[in-house]
DSSP file (Angstrom, degrees, kcal/mol; ACC not computed):
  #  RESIDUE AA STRUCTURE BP1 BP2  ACC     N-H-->O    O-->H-N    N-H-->O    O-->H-N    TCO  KAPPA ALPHA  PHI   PSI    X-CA   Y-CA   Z-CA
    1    1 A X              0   0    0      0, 0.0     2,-0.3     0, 0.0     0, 0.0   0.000 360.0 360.0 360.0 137.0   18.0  -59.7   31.1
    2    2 A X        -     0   0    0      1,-0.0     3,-0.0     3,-0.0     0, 0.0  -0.469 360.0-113.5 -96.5 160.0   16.7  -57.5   33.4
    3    3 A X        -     0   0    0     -2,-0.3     2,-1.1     1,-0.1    -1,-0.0  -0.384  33.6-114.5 -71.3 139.6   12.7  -56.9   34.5
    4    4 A X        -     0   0    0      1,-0.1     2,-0.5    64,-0.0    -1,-0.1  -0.582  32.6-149.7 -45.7  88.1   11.2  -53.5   33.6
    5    5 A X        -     0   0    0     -2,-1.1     2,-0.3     3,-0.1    -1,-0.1  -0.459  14.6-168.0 -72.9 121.4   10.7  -52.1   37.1
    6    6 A X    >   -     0   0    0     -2,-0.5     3,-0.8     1,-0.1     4,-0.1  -0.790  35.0-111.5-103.5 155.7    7.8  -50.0   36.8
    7    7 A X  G >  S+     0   0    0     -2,-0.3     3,-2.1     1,-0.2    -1,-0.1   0.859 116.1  75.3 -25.9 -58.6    6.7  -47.3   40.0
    8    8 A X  G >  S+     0   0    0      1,-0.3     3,-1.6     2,-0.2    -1,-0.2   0.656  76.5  68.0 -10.3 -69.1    3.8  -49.8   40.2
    9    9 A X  G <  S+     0   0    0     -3,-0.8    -1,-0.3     1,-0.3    -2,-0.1   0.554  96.8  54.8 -46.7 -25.1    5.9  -52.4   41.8
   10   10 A X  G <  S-     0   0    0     -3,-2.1    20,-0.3     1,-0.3    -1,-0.3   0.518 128.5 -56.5 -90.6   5.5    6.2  -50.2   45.0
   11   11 A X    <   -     0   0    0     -3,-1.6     2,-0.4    19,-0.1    -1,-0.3   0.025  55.1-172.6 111.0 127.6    2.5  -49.9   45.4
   12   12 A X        -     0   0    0     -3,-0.1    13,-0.3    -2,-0.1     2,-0.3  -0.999   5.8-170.8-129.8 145.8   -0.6  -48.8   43.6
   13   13 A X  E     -A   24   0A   0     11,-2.4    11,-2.3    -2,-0.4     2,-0.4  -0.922  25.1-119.8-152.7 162.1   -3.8  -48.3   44.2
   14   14 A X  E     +A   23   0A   0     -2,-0.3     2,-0.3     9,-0.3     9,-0.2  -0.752  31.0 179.7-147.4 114.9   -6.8  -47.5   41.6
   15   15 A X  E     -A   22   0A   0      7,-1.4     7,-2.5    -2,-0.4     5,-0.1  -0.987  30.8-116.6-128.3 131.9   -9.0  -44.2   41.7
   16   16 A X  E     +A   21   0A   0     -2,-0.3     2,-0.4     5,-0.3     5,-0.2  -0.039  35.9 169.9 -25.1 135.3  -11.9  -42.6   39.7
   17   17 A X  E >   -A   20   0A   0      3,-0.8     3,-6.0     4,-0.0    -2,-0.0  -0.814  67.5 -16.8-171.3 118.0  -10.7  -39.8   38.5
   18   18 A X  T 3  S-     0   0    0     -2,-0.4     3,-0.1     1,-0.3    -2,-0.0   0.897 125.9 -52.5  39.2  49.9  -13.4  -38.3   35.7
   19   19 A X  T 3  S+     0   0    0      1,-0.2    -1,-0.3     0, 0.0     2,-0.3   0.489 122.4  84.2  78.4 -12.3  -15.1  -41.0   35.4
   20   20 A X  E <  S-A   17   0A   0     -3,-6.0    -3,-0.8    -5,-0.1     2,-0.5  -0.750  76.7-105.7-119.0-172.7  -12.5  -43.6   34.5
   21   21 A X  E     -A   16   0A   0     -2,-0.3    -5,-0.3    -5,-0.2     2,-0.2  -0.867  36.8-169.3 -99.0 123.4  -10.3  -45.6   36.8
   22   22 A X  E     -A   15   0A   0     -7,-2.5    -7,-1.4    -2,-0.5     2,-0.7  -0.805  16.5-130.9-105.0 154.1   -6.9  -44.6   37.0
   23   23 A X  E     +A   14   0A   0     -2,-0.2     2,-0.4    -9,-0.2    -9,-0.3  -0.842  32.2 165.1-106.1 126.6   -3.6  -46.3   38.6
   24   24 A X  E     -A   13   0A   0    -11,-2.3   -11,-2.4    -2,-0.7    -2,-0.0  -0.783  42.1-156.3-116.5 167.4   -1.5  -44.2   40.6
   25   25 A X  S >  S+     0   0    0     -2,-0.4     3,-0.8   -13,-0.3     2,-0.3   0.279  72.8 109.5 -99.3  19.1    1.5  -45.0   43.2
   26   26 A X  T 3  S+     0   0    0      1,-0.2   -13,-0.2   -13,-0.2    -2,-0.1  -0.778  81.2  28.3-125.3 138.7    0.4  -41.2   44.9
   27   27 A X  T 3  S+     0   0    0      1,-0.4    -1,-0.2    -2,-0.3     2,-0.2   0.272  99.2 113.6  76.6  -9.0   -1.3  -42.4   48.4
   28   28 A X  S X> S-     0   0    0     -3,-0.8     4,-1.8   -17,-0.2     3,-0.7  -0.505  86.4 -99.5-104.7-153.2    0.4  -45.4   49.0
   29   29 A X  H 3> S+     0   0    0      1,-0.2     4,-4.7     2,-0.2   -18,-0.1   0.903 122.3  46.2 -53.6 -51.4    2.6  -46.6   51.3
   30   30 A X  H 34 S+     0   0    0    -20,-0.3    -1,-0.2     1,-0.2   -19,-0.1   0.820 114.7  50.2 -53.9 -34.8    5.8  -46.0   48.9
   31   31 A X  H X> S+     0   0    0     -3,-0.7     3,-3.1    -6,-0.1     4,-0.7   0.923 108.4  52.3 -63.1 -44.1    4.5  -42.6   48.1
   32   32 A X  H 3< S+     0   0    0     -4,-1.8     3,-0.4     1,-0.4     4,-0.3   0.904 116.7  39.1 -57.1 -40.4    3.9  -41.6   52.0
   33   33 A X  T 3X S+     0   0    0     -4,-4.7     4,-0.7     1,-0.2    -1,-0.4  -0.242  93.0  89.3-120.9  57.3    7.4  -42.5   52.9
   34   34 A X  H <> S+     0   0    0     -3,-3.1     4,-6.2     2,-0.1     5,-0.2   0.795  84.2  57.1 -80.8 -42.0    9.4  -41.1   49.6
   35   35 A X  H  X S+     0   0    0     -4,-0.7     4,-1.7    -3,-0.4     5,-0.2   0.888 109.2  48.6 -65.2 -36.1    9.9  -37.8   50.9
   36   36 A X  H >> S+     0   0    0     -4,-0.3     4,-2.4     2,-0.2     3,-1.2   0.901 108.2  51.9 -11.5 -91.5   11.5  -39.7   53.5
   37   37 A X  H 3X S+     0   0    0     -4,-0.7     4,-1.6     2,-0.2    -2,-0.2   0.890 116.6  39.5  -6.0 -87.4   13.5  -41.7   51.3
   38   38 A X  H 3< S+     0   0    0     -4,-6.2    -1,-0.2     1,-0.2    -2,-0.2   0.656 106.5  60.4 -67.4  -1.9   14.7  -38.9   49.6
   39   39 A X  H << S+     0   0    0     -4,-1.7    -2,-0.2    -3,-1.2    -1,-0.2   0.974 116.0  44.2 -78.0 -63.2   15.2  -36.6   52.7
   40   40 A X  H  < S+     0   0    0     -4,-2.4    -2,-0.2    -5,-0.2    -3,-0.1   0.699  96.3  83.3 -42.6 -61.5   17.5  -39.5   53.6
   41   41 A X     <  -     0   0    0     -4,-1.6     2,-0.1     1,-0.1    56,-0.1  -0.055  65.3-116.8 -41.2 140.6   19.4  -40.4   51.0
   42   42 A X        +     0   0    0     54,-0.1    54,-3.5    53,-0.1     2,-0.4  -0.319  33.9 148.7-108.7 178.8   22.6  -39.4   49.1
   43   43 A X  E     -B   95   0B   0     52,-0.2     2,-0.4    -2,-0.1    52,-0.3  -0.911  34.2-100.2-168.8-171.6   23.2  -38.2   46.0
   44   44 A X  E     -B   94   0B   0     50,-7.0    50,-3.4    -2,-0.4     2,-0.9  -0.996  24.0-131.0-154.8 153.3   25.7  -35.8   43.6
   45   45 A X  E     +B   93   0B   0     -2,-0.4    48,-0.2    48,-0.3    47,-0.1  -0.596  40.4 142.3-101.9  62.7   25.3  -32.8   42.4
   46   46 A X  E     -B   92   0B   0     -2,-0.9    46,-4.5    46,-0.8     2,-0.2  -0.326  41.0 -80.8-117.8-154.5   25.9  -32.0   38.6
   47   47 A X  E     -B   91   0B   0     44,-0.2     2,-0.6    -2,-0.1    44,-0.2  -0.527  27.1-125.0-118.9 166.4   24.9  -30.2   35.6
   48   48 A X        -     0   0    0     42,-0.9    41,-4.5    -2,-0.2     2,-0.3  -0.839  36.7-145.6 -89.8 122.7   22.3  -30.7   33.0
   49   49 A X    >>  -     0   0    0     -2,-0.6     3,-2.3    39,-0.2     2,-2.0  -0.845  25.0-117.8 -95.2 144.4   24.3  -30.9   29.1
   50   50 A X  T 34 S+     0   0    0     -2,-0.3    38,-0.1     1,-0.3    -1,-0.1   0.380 114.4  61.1 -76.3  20.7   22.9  -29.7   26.2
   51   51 A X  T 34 S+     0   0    0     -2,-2.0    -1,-0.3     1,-0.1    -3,-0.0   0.762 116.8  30.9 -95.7 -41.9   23.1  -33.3   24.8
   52   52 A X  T X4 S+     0   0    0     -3,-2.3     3,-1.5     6,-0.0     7,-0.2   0.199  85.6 132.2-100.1  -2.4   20.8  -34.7   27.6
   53   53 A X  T 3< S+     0   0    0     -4,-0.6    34,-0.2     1,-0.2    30,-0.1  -0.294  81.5  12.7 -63.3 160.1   18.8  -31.7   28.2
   54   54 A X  T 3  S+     0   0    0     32,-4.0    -1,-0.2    28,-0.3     3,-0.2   0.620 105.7 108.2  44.7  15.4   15.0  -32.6   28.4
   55   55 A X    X>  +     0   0    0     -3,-1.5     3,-1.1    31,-0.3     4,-1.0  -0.326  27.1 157.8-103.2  41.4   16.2  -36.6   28.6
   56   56 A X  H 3> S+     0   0    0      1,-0.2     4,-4.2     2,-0.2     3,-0.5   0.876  81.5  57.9 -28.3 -51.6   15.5  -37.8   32.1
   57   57 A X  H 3> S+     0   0    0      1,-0.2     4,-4.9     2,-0.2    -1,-0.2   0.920 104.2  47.8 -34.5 -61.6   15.5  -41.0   30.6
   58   58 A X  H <> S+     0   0    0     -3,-1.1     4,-1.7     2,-0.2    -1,-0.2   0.815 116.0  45.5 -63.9 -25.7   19.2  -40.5   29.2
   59   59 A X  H  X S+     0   0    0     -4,-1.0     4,-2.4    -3,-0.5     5,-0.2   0.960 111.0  54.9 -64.9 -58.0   20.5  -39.1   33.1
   60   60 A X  H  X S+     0   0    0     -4,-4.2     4,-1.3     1,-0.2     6,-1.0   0.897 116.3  35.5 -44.5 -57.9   18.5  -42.1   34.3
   61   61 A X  H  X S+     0   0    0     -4,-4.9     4,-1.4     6,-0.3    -1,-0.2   0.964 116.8  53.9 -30.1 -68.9   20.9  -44.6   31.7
   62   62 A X  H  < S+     0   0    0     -4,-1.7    -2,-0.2     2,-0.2    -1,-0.2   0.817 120.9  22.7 -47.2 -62.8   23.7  -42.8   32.1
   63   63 A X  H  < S+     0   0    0     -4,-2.4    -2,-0.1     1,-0.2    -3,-0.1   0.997 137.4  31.3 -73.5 -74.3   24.0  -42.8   36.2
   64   64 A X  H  < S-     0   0    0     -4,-1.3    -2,-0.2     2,-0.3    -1,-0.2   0.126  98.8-129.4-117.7   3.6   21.9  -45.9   36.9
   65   65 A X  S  < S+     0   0    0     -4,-1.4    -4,-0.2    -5,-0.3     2,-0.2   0.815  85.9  82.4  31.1  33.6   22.8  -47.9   33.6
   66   66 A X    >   -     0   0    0     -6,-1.0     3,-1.0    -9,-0.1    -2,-0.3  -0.810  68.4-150.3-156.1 136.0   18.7  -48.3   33.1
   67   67 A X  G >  S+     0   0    0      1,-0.2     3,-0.5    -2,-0.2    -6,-0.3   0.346  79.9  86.1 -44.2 -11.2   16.6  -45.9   31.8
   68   68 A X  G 3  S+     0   0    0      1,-0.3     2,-0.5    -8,-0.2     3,-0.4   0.667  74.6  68.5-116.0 -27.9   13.6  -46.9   33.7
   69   69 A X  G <>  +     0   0    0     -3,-1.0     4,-1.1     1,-0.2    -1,-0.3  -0.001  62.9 118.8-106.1  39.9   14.4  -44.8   36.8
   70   70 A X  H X> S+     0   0    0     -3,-0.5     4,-0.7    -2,-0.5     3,-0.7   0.994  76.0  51.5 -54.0 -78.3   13.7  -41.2   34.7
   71   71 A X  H 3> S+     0   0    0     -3,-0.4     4,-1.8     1,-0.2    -1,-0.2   0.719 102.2  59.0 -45.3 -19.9   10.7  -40.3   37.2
   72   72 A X  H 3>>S+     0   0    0     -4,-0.2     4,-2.7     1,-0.2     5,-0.5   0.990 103.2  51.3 -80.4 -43.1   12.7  -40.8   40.1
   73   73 A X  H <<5S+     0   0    0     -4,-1.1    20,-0.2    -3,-0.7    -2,-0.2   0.532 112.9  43.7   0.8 -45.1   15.1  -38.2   38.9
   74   74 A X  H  X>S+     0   0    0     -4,-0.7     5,-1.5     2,-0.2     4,-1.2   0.570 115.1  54.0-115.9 -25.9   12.4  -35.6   38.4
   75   75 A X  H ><5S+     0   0    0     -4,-1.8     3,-2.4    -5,-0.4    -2,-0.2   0.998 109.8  40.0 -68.2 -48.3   10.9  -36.5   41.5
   76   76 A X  T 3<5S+     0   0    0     -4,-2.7    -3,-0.2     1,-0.3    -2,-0.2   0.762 119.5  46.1 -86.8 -34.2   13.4  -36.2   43.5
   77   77 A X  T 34<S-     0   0    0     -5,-0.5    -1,-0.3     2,-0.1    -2,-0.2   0.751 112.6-115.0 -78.2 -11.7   14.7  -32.9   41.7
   78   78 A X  T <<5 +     0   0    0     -3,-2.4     2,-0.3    -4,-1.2    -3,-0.2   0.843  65.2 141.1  74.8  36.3   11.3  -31.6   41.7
   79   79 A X      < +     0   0    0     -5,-1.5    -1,-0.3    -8,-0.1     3,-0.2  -0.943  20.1 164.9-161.9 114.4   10.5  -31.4   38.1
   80   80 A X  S    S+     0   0    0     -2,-0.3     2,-0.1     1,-0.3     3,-0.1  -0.040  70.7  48.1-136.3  41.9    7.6  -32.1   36.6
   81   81 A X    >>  -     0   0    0      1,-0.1     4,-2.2    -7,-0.1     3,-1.5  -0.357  61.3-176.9-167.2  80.8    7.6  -30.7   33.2
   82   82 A X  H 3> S+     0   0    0      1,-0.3     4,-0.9     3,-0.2   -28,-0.3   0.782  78.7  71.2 -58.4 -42.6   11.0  -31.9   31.7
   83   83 A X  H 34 S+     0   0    0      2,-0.1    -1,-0.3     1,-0.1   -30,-0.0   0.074 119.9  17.8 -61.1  12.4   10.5  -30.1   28.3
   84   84 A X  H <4 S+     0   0    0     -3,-1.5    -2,-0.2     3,-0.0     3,-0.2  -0.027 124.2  45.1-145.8   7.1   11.1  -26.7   30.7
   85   85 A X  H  < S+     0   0    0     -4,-2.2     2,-0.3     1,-0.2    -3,-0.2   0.420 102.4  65.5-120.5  22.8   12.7  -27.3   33.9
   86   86 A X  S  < S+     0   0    0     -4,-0.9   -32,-4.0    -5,-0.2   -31,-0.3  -0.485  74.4 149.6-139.9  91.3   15.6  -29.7   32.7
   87   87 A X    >   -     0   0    0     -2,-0.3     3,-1.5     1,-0.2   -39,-0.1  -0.554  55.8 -72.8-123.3 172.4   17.7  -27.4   30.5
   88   88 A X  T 3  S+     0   0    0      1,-0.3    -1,-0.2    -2,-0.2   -39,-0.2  -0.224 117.6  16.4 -67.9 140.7   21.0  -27.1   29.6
   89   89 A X  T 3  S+     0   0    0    -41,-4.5    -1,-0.3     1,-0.3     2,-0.3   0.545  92.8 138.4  82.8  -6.6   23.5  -25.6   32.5
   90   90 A X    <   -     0   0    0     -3,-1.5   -42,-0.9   -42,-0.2    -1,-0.3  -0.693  57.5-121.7 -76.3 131.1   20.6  -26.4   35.1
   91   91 A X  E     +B   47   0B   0     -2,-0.3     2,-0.5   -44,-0.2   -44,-0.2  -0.349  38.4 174.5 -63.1 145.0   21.9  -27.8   38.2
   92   92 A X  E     -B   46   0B   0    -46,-4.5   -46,-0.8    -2,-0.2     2,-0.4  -0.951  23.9-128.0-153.5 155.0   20.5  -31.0   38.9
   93   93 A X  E     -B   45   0B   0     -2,-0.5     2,-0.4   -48,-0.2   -48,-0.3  -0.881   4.8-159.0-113.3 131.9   21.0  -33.9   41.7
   94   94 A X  E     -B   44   0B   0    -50,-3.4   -50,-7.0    -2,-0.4     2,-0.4  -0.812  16.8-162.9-111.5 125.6   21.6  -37.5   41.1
   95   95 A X  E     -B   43   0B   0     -2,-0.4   -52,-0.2   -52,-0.3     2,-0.2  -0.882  27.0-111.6-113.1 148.2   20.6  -39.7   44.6
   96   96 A X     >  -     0   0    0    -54,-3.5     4,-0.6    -2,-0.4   -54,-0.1  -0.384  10.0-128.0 -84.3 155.5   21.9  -43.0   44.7
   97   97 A X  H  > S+     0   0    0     -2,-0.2     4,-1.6     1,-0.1    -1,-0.1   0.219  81.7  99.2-100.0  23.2   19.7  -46.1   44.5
   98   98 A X  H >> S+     0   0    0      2,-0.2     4,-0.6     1,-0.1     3,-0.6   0.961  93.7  23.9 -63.9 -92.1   21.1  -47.7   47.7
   99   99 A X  H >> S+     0   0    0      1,-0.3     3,-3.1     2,-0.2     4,-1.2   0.807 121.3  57.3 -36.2 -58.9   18.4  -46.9   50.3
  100  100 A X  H >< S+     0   0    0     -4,-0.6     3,-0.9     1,-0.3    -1,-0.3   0.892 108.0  45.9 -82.8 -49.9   15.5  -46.4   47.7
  101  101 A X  H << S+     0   0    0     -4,-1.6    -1,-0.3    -3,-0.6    -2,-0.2   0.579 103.0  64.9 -77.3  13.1   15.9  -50.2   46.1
  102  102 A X  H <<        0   0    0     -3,-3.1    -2,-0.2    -4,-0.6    -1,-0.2   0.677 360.0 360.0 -92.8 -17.9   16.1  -51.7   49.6
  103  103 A X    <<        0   0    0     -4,-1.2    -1,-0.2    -3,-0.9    -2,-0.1   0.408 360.0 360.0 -44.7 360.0   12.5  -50.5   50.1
């Protein structure tokens, strides 16, 4: 069976953030060189259906046959509010997970 790979796993690091401690991956190394990553990378180009609209999760299954890898998806499309930028009939770009799991 396979491990839940969380963001985490690429780096995280721990900030204050109103008084509690948060974790984020935003500031380390894995963040710094994503754009990178995705600048780099390849990917294909299709359309969002109304079955899978608002589902990152379900494109993420679908392509990558684990849900887990939703946020890369939305990063990498630019999307950060899936309940109105990922709608049916939007185009939207699936990058392959060559480069990005050799990291």
């Amino acid at each position: 069976m396979d491990r839940y790979i969380s963001r985490y796993d690429f780096g995280s690091t721990t900030i204050k953030h109103k008084g509690k401690e948060v974790v984020t991956s935003i500031n380390t190394g894995f963040f710094d060189n994503f754009k990178e990553v995705v600048e780099n990378d390849s990917f294909a180009l299709g359309t969002v259906k109304q079955y899978i609209q608002h589902r990152p999760d379900t494109i993420s299954d679908i392509f990558y046959d684990n849900s887990t890898y939703w946020w890369y998806l939305l990063l990498y499309n630019n999307i950060s509010d899936p309940f109105n930028e990922l709608n049916a009939s939007d185009p939207f770009l699936i990058p392959t997970l060559n480069d990005f799991l050799q990291r």
